[in-house]
PyMOL CGO cylinders between C-alpha atoms (Angstrom):
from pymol import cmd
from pymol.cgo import CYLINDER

trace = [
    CYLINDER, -11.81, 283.60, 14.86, -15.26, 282.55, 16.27, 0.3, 1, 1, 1, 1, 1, 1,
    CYLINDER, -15.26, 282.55, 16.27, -16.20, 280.46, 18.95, 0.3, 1, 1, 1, 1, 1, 1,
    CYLINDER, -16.20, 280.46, 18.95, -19.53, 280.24, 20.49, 0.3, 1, 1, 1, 1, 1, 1,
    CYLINDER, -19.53, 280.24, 20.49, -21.65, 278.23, 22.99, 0.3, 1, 1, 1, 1, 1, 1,
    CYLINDER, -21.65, 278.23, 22.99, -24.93, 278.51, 24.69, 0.3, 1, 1, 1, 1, 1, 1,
    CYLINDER, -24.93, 278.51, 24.69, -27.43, 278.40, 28.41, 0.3, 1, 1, 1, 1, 1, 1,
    CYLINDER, -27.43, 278.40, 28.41, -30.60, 278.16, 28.89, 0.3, 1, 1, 1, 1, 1, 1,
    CYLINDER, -30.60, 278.16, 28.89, -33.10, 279.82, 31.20, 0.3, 1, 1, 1, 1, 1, 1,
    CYLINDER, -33.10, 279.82, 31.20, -37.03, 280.00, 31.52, 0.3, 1, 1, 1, 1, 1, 1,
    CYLINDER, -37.03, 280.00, 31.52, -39.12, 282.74, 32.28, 0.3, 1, 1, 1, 1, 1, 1,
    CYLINDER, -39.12, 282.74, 32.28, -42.52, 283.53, 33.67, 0.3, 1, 1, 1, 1, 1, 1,
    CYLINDER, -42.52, 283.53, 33.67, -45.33, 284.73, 31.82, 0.3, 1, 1, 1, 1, 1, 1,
    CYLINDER, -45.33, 284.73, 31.82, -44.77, 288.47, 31.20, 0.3, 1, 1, 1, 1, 1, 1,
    CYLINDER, -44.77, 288.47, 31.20, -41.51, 288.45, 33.81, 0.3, 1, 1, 1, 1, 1, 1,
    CYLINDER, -41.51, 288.45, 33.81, -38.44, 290.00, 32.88, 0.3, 1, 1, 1, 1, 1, 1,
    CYLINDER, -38.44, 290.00, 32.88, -34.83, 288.68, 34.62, 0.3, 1, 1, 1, 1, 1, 1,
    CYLINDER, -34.83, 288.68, 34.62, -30.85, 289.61, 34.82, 0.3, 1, 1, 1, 1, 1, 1,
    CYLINDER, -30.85, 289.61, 34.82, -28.18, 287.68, 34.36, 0.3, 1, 1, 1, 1, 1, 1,
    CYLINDER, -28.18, 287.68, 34.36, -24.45, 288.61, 34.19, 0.3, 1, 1, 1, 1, 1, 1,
    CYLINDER, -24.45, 288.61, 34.19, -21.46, 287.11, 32.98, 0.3, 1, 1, 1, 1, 1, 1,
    CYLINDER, -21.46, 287.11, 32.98, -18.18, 288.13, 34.11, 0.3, 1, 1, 1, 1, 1, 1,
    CYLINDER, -18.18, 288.13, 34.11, -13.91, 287.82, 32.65, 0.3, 1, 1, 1, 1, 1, 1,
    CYLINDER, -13.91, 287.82, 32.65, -14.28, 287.95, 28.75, 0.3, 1, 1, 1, 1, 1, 1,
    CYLINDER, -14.28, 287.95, 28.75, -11.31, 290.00, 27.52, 0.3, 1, 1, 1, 1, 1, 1,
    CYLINDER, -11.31, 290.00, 27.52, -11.99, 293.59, 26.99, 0.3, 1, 1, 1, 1, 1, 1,
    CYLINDER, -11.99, 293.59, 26.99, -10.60, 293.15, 23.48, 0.3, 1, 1, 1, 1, 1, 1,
    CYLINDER, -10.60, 293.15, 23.48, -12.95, 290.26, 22.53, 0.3, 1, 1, 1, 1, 1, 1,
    CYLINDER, -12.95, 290.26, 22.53, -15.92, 291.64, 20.10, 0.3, 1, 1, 1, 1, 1, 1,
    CYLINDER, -15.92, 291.64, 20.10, -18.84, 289.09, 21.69, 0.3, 1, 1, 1, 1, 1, 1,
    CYLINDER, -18.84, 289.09, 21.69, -22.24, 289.04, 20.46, 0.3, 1, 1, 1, 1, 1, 1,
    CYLINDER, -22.24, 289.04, 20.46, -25.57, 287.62, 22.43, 0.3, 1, 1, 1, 1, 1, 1,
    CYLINDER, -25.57, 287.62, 22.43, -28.93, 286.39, 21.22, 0.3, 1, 1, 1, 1, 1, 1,
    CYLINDER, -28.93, 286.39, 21.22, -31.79, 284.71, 22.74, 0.3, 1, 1, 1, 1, 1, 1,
    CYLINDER, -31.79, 284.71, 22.74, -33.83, 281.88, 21.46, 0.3, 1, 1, 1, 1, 1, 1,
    CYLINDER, -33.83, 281.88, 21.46, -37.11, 280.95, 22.24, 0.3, 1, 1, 1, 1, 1, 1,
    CYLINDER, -37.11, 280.95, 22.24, -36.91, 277.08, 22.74, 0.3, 1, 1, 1, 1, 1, 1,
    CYLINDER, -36.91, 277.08, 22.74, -41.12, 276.87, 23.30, 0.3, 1, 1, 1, 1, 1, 1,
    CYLINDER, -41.12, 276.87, 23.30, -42.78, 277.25, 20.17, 0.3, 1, 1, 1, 1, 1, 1,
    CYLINDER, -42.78, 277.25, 20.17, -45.48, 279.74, 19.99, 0.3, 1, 1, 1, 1, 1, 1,
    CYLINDER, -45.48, 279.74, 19.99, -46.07, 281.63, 16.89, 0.3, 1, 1, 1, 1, 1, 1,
    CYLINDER, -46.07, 281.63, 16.89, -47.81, 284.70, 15.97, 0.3, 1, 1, 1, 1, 1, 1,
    CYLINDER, -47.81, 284.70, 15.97, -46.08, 287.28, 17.75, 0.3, 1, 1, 1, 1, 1, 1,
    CYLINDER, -46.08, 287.28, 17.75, -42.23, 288.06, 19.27, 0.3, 1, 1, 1, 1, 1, 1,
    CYLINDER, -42.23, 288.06, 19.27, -41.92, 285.84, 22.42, 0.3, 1, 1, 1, 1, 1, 1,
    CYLINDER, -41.92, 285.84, 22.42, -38.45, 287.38, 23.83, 0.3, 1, 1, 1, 1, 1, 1,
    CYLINDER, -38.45, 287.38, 23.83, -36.81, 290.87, 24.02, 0.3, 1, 1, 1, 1, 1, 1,
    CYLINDER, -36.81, 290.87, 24.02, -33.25, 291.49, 25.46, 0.3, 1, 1, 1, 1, 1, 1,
    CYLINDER, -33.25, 291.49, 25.46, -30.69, 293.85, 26.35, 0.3, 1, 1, 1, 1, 1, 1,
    CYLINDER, -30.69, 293.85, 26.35, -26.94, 293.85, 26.54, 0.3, 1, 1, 1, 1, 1, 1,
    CYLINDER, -26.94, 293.85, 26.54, -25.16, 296.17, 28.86, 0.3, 1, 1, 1, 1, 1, 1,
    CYLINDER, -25.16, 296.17, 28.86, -21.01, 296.14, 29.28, 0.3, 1, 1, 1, 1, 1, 1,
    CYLINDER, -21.01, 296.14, 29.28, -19.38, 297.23, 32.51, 0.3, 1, 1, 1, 1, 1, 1,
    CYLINDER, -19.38, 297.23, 32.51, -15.43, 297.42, 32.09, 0.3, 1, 1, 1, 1, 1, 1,
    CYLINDER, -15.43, 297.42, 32.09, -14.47, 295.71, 35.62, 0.3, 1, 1, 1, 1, 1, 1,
    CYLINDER, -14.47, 295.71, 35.62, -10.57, 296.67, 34.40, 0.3, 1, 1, 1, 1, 1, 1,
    CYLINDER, -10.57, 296.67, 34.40, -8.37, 297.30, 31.64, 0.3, 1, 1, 1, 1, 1, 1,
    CYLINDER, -8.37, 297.30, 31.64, -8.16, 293.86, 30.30, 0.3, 1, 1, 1, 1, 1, 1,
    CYLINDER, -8.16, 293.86, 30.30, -11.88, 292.66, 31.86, 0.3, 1, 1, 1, 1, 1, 1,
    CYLINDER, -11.88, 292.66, 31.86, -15.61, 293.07, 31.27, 0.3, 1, 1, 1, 1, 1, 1,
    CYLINDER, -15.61, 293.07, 31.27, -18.95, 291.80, 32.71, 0.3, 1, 1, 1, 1, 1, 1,
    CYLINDER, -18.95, 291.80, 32.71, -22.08, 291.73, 30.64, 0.3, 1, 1, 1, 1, 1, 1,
    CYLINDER, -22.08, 291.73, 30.64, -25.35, 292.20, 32.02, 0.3, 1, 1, 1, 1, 1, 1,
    CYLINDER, -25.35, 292.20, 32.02, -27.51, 290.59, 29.92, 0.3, 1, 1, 1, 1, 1, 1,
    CYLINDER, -27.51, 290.59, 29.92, -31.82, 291.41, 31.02, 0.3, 1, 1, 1, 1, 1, 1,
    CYLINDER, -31.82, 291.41, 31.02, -34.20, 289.24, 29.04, 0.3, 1, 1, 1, 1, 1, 1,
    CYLINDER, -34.20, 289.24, 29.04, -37.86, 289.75, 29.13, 0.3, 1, 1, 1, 1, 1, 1,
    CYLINDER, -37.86, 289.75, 29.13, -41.01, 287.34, 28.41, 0.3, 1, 1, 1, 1, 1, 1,
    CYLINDER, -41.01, 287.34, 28.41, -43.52, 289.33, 26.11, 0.3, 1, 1, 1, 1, 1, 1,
    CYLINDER, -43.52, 289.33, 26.11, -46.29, 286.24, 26.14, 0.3, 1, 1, 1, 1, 1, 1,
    CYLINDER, -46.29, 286.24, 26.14, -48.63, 285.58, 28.79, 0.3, 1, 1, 1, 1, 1, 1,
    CYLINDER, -48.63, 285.58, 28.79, -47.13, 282.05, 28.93, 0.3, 1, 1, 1, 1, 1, 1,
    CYLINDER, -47.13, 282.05, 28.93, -43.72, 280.76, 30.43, 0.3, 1, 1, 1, 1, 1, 1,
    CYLINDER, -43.72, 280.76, 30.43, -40.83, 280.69, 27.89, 0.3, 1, 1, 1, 1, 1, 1,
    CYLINDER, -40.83, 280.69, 27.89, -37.61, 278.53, 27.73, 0.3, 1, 1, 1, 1, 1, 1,
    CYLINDER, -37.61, 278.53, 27.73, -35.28, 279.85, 25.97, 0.3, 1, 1, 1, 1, 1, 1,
    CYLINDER, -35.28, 279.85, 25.97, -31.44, 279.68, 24.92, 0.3, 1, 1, 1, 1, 1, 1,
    CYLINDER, -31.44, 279.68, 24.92, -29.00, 282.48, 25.59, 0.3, 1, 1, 1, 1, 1, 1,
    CYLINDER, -29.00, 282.48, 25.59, -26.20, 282.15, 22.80, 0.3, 1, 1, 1, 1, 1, 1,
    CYLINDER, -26.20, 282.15, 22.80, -23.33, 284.02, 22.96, 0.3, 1, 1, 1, 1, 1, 1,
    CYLINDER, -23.33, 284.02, 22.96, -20.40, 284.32, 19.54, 0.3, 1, 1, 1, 1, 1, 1,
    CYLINDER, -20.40, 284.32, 19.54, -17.15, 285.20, 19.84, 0.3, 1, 1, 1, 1, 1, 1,
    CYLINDER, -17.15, 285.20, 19.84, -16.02, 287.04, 16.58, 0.3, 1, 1, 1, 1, 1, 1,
    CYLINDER, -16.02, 287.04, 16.58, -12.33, 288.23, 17.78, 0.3, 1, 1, 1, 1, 1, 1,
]
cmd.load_cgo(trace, "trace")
C-alpha cells in the first residue's frame, strides 16, 4: 500500500526550523523528503532530518528539522509516503 501527500513551508536565508507531526501508527513504514519549490541551481538548497519519538505502543511523532543552505529564502514542499 502507499499513500502520500504533501505541506509546504519557507525558510530564511541560512535558517534552520522544526516541525513535528504527531498519531501515524507505530506500524506504518513512512518516508519524508523535502523539495525545494524556488529554483536556484548550482548547489544543494535544503538539508533535513527525521527523528521518531514512540508517544505509545500503537503511536509516533516525527520531528522533522529542515535547514536552508543558500543565502536566499527557500519555499519548499515537505512530502511524506506511506509504504505500509
Amino acid at each position: 500500500m502507499y499513500t502520500g501527500s504533501q505541506w509546504t513551508g519557507t525558510l530564511q536565508p541560512n535558517q534552520t526550523a522544526r516541525w513535528f507531526t504527531w498519531g501515524w501508527g507505530a506500524a506504518q513504514h513512512v518516508v519524508w523528503t523535502m523539495m525545494p519549490t524556488s529554483p536556484r541551481s548550482g548547489a544543494p538548497q535544503v538539508d533535513w532530518e527525521v527523528a521518531v519519538e514512540r508517544a505509545n505502543s500503537n503511536d509516533c511523532t516525527y520531528w522533522i528539522t529542515v535547514r536552508n543552505l543558500t543565502n536566499a529564502p527557500v519555499v519548499f514542499e515537505g512530502r511524506y509516503a506511506v509504504l505500509s
